[in-house]
VEXKOLZA-432049 format. One record per residue (C-alpha): y, z, x; residue in three letters. Coordinates in pm, 1 decimal, always signed. Layout:
VEXKOLZA-432049
+----------+----------+----------+--------+
|    north |       up |     east | residu |
+----------+----------+----------+--------+
|        Y |        Z |        X |    ala |
...
+----------+----------+----------+--------+
END
This chain:
VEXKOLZA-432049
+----------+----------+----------+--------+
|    north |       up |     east | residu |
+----------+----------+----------+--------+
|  -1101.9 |  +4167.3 |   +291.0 |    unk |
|  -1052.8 |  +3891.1 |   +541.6 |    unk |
|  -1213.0 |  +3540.2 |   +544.7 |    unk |
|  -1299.8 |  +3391.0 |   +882.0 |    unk |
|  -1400.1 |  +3045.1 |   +732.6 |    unk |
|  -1181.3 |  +2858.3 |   +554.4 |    unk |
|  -1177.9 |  +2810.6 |   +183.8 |    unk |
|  -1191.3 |  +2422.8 |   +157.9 |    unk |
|  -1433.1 |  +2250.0 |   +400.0 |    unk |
|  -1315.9 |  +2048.1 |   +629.6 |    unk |
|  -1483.0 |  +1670.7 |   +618.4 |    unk |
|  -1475.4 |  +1418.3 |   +864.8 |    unk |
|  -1302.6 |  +1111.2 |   +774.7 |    unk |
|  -1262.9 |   +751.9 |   +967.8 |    unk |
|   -970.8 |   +576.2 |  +1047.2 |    unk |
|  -1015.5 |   +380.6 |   +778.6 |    unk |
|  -1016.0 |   +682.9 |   +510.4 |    unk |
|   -711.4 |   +791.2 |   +686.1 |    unk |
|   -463.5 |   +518.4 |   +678.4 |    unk |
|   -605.3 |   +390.4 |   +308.7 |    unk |
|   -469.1 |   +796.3 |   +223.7 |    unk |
|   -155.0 |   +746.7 |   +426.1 |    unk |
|   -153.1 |   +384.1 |   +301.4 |    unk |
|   -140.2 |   +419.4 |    -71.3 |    unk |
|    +38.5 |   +715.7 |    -62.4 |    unk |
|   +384.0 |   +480.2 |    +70.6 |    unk |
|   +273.8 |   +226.7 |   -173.1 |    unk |
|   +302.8 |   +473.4 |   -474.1 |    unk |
|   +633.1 |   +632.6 |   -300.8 |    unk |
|   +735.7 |   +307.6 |   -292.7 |    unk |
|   +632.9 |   +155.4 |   -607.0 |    unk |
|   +799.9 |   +467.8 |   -764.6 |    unk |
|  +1125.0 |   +424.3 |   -608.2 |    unk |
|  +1151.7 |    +74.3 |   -654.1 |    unk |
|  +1080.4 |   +115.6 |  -1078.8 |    unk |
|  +1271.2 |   +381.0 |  -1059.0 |    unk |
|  +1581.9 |   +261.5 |   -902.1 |    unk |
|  +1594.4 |   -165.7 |  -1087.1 |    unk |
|  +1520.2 |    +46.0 |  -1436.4 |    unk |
|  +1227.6 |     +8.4 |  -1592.1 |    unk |
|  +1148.0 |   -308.3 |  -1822.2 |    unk |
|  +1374.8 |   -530.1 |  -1680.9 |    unk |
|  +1124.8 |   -816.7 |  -1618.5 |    unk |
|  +1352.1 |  -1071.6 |  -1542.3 |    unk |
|  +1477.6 |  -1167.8 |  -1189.4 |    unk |
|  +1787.2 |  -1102.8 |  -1246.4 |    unk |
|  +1820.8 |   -755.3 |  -1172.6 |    unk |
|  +1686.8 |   -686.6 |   -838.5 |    unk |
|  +1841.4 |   -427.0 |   -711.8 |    unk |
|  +1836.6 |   -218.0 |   -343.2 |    unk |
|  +1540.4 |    +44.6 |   -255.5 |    unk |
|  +1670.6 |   +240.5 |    +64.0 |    unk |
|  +1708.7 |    -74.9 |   +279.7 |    unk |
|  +1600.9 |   -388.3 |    +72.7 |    unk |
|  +1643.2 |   -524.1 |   -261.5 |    unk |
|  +1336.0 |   -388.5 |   -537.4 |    unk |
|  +1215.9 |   -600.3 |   -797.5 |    unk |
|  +1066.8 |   -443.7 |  -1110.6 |    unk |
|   +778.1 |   -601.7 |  -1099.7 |    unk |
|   +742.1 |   -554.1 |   -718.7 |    unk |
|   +746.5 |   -166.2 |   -772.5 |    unk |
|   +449.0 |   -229.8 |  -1061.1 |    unk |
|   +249.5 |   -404.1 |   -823.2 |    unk |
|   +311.1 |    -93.2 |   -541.6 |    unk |
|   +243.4 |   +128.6 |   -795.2 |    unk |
|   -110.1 |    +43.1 |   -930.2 |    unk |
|   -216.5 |   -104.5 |   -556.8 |    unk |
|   -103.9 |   +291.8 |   -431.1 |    unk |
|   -270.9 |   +434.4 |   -752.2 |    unk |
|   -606.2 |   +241.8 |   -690.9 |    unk |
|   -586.7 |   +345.5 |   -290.5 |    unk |
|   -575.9 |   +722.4 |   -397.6 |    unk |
|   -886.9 |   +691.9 |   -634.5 |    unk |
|  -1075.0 |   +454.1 |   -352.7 |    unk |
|   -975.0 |   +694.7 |    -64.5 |    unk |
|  -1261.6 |   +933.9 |   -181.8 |    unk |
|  -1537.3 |   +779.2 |    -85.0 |    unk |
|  -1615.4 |   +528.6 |   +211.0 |    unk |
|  -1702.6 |   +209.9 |    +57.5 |    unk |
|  -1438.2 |   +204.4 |   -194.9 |    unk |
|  -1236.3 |   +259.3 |    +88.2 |    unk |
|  -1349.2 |    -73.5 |   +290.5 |    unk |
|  -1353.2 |   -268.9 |    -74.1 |    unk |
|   -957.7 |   -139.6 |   -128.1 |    unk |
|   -860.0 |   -183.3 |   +208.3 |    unk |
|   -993.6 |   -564.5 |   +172.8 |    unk |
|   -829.9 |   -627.3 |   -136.6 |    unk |
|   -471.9 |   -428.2 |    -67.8 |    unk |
|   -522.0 |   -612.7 |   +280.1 |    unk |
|   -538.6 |   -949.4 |   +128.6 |    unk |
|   -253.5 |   -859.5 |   -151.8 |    unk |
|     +1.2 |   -741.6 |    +92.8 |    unk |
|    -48.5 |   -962.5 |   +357.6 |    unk |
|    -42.4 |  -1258.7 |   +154.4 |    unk |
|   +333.1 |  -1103.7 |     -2.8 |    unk |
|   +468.3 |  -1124.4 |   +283.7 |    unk |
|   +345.4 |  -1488.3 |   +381.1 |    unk |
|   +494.0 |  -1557.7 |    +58.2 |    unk |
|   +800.8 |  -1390.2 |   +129.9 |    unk |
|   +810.1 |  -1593.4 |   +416.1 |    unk |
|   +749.2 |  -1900.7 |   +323.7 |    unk |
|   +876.3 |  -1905.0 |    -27.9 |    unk |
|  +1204.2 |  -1848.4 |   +131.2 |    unk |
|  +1280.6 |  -1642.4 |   -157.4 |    unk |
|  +1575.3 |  -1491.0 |   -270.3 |    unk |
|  +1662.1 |  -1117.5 |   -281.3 |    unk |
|  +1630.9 |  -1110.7 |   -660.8 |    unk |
|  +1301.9 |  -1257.5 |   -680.3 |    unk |
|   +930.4 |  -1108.2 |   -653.0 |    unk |
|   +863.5 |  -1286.2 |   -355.9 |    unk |
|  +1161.4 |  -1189.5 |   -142.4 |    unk |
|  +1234.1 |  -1299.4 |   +217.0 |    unk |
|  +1384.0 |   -960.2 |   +278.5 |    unk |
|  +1282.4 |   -875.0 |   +652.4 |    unk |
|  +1233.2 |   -497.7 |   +588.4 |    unk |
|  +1011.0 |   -553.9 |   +273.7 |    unk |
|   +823.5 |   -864.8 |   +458.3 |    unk |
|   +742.2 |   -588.5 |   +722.9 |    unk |
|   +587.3 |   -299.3 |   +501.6 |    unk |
|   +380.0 |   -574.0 |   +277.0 |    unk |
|   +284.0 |   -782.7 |   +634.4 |    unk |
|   +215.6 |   -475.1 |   +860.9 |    unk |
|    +50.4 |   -289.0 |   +556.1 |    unk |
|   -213.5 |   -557.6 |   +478.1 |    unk |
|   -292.0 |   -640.9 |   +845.9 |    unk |
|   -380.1 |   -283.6 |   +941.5 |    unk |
|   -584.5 |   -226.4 |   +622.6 |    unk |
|   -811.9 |   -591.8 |   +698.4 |    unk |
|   -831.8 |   -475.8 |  +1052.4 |    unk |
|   -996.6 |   -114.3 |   +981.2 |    unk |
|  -1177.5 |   -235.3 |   +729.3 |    unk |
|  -1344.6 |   -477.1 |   +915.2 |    unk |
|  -1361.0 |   -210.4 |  +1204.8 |    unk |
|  -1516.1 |    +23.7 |   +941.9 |    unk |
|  -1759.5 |   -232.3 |   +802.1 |    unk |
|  -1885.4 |   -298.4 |  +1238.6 |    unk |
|  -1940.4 |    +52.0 |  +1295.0 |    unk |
|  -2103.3 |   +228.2 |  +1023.4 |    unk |
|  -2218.3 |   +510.3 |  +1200.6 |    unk |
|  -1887.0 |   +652.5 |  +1330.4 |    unk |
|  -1661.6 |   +603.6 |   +990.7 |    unk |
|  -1846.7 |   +859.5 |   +787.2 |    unk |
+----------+----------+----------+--------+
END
Protein backbone atom coordinates (compact mmCIF):
# COMPACT_ATOMS: atom_id res chain seq x y z
CA UNK A 1 0.00 0.00 0.00
CA UNK A 2 1.47 3.27 -1.13
CA UNK A 3 1.09 6.75 0.50
CA UNK A 4 0.90 9.75 -1.81
CA UNK A 5 1.01 12.33 1.10
CA UNK A 6 3.60 12.46 3.27
CA UNK A 7 3.62 11.24 6.81
CA UNK A 8 4.74 14.45 8.70
CA UNK A 9 3.12 17.71 7.51
CA UNK A 10 4.98 20.05 6.18
CA UNK A 11 4.62 23.71 8.05
CA UNK A 12 5.61 26.90 6.90
CA UNK A 13 8.20 28.57 8.84
CA UNK A 14 9.82 32.32 8.59
CA UNK A 15 13.19 33.25 8.32
CA UNK A 16 13.28 33.87 11.61
CA UNK A 17 12.18 30.15 12.74
CA UNK A 18 14.78 29.06 10.39
CA UNK A 19 18.00 30.56 11.36
CA UNK A 20 16.91 30.48 15.37
CA UNK A 21 16.85 26.25 14.27
CA UNK A 22 20.07 26.58 12.34
CA UNK A 23 21.21 29.10 15.00
CA UNK A 24 21.05 27.14 18.19
CA UNK A 25 21.78 24.12 16.66
CA UNK A 26 25.87 25.62 16.11
CA UNK A 27 25.54 27.04 19.49
CA UNK A 28 24.88 23.56 21.12
CA UNK A 29 27.57 21.94 18.55
CA UNK A 30 29.59 24.41 19.75
CA UNK A 31 28.97 24.65 23.33
CA UNK A 32 29.47 20.80 23.25
CA UNK A 33 32.75 20.84 21.69
CA UNK A 34 34.12 23.52 23.56
CA UNK A 35 33.12 21.54 27.28
CA UNK A 36 34.08 18.80 25.78
CA UNK A 37 37.47 19.53 24.55
CA UNK A 38 38.89 22.30 28.02
CA UNK A 39 37.35 19.22 30.34
CA UNK A 40 34.63 19.76 32.20
CA UNK A 41 34.80 21.69 35.70
CA UNK A 42 37.73 23.47 35.14
CA UNK A 43 36.32 26.94 36.05
CA UNK A 44 39.32 28.73 36.21
CA UNK A 45 40.98 30.69 33.32
CA UNK A 46 43.67 28.93 33.24
CA UNK A 47 42.90 26.21 31.06
CA UNK A 48 41.56 27.49 27.90
CA UNK A 49 42.23 25.37 25.50
CA UNK A 50 41.68 25.22 21.30
CA UNK A 51 38.06 24.30 19.70
CA UNK A 52 38.80 23.63 15.86
CA UNK A 53 40.28 27.12 15.22
CA UNK A 54 40.18 29.20 18.53
CA UNK A 55 40.87 28.76 22.07
CA UNK A 56 37.41 27.37 24.29
CA UNK A 57 36.84 28.40 27.65
CA UNK A 58 34.79 26.18 29.96
CA UNK A 59 32.57 28.45 30.83
CA UNK A 60 32.25 29.82 27.24
CA UNK A 61 31.01 26.29 26.07
CA UNK A 62 28.28 26.50 29.24
CA UNK A 63 27.06 29.62 28.05
CA UNK A 64 26.76 28.03 24.13
CA UNK A 65 25.29 25.26 25.54
CA UNK A 66 22.17 26.49 27.48
CA UNK A 67 21.81 29.69 24.86
CA UNK A 68 21.64 26.54 21.93
CA UNK A 69 19.46 24.45 24.38
CA UNK A 70 16.94 27.39 25.00
CA UNK A 71 16.97 28.19 20.93
CA UNK A 72 15.81 24.51 20.29
CA UNK A 73 12.86 24.70 22.87
CA UNK A 74 11.98 28.51 21.54
CA UNK A 75 12.27 27.42 17.82
CA UNK A 76 8.74 25.78 18.15
CA UNK A 77 6.67 28.36 18.22
CA UNK A 78 6.88 32.01 16.71
CA UNK A 79 7.01 34.31 19.53
CA UNK A 80 9.42 32.44 21.55
CA UNK A 81 11.28 32.58 18.56
CA UNK A 82 11.38 36.62 18.28
CA UNK A 83 11.81 36.70 22.39
CA UNK A 84 15.10 34.15 21.92
CA UNK A 85 16.32 35.68 18.98
CA UNK A 86 16.27 39.16 21.05
CA UNK A 87 17.89 37.84 23.93
CA UNK A 88 20.66 35.35 22.10
CA UNK A 89 20.93 38.57 19.81
CA UNK A 90 21.80 40.81 22.62
CA UNK A 91 24.08 37.95 24.46
CA UNK A 92 26.21 37.23 21.50
CA UNK A 93 26.57 40.40 20.11
CA UNK A 94 27.50 42.00 23.19
CA UNK A 95 30.48 38.85 23.55
CA UNK A 96 31.95 39.85 20.93
CA UNK A 97 32.01 43.73 21.72
CA UNK A 98 33.49 42.45 24.77
CA UNK A 99 35.88 40.40 23.09
CA UNK A 100 36.76 43.33 21.38
CA UNK A 101 37.13 45.72 23.57
CA UNK A 102 38.19 43.83 26.62
CA UNK A 103 41.18 43.03 24.61
CA UNK A 104 41.11 39.80 26.26
CA UNK A 105 43.35 37.11 26.32
CA UNK A 106 42.96 33.64 24.75
CA UNK A 107 42.48 32.03 28.16
CA UNK A 108 39.83 34.20 29.30
CA UNK A 109 35.85 34.21 28.80
CA UNK A 110 35.93 37.21 26.96
CA UNK A 111 38.52 36.40 24.32
CA UNK A 112 39.72 38.67 21.48
CA UNK A 113 40.07 35.60 19.33
CA UNK A 114 39.00 36.82 15.71
CA UNK A 115 37.29 33.51 14.73
CA UNK A 116 35.23 33.30 18.03
CA UNK A 117 34.55 37.31 17.89
CA UNK A 118 33.00 36.38 14.42
CA UNK A 119 30.50 33.45 15.34
CA UNK A 120 29.33 35.44 18.74
CA UNK A 121 29.26 39.06 16.51
CA UNK A 122 27.72 37.65 13.24
CA UNK A 123 25.42 35.27 15.36
CA UNK A 124 23.76 38.01 17.47
CA UNK A 125 23.45 40.56 14.60
CA UNK A 126 21.50 38.23 12.31
CA UNK A 127 19.24 36.99 15.15
CA UNK A 128 18.31 41.11 16.25
CA UNK A 129 17.90 41.74 12.60
CA UNK A 130 15.15 38.88 11.87
CA UNK A 131 13.72 39.37 14.84
CA UNK A 132 13.00 42.74 14.37
CA UNK A 133 12.11 41.79 10.65
CA UNK A 134 9.77 39.15 12.18
CA UNK A 135 8.24 41.46 14.77
CA UNK A 136 7.45 44.31 11.26
CA UNK A 137 5.83 41.76 9.32
CA UNK A 138 3.60 39.59 11.18
CA UNK A 139 1.68 38.33 8.51
CA UNK A 140 4.40 36.67 6.39
CA UNK A 141 6.54 34.91 9.42
CA UNK A 142 3.88 32.43 10.36
Amino acid sequence: MSHSAPIIRREHRSPARHWATFASGVMLVLGVLTMLRSGSGEWDVVHAREVVTWPGHFLTGVAELAIGLTGVWCATQEHLTRGWLTVSGILLAAWAVAGLVLDGDPNDVFTADPALVAIHGLGGLVGLVLSAWSAAHPARSG
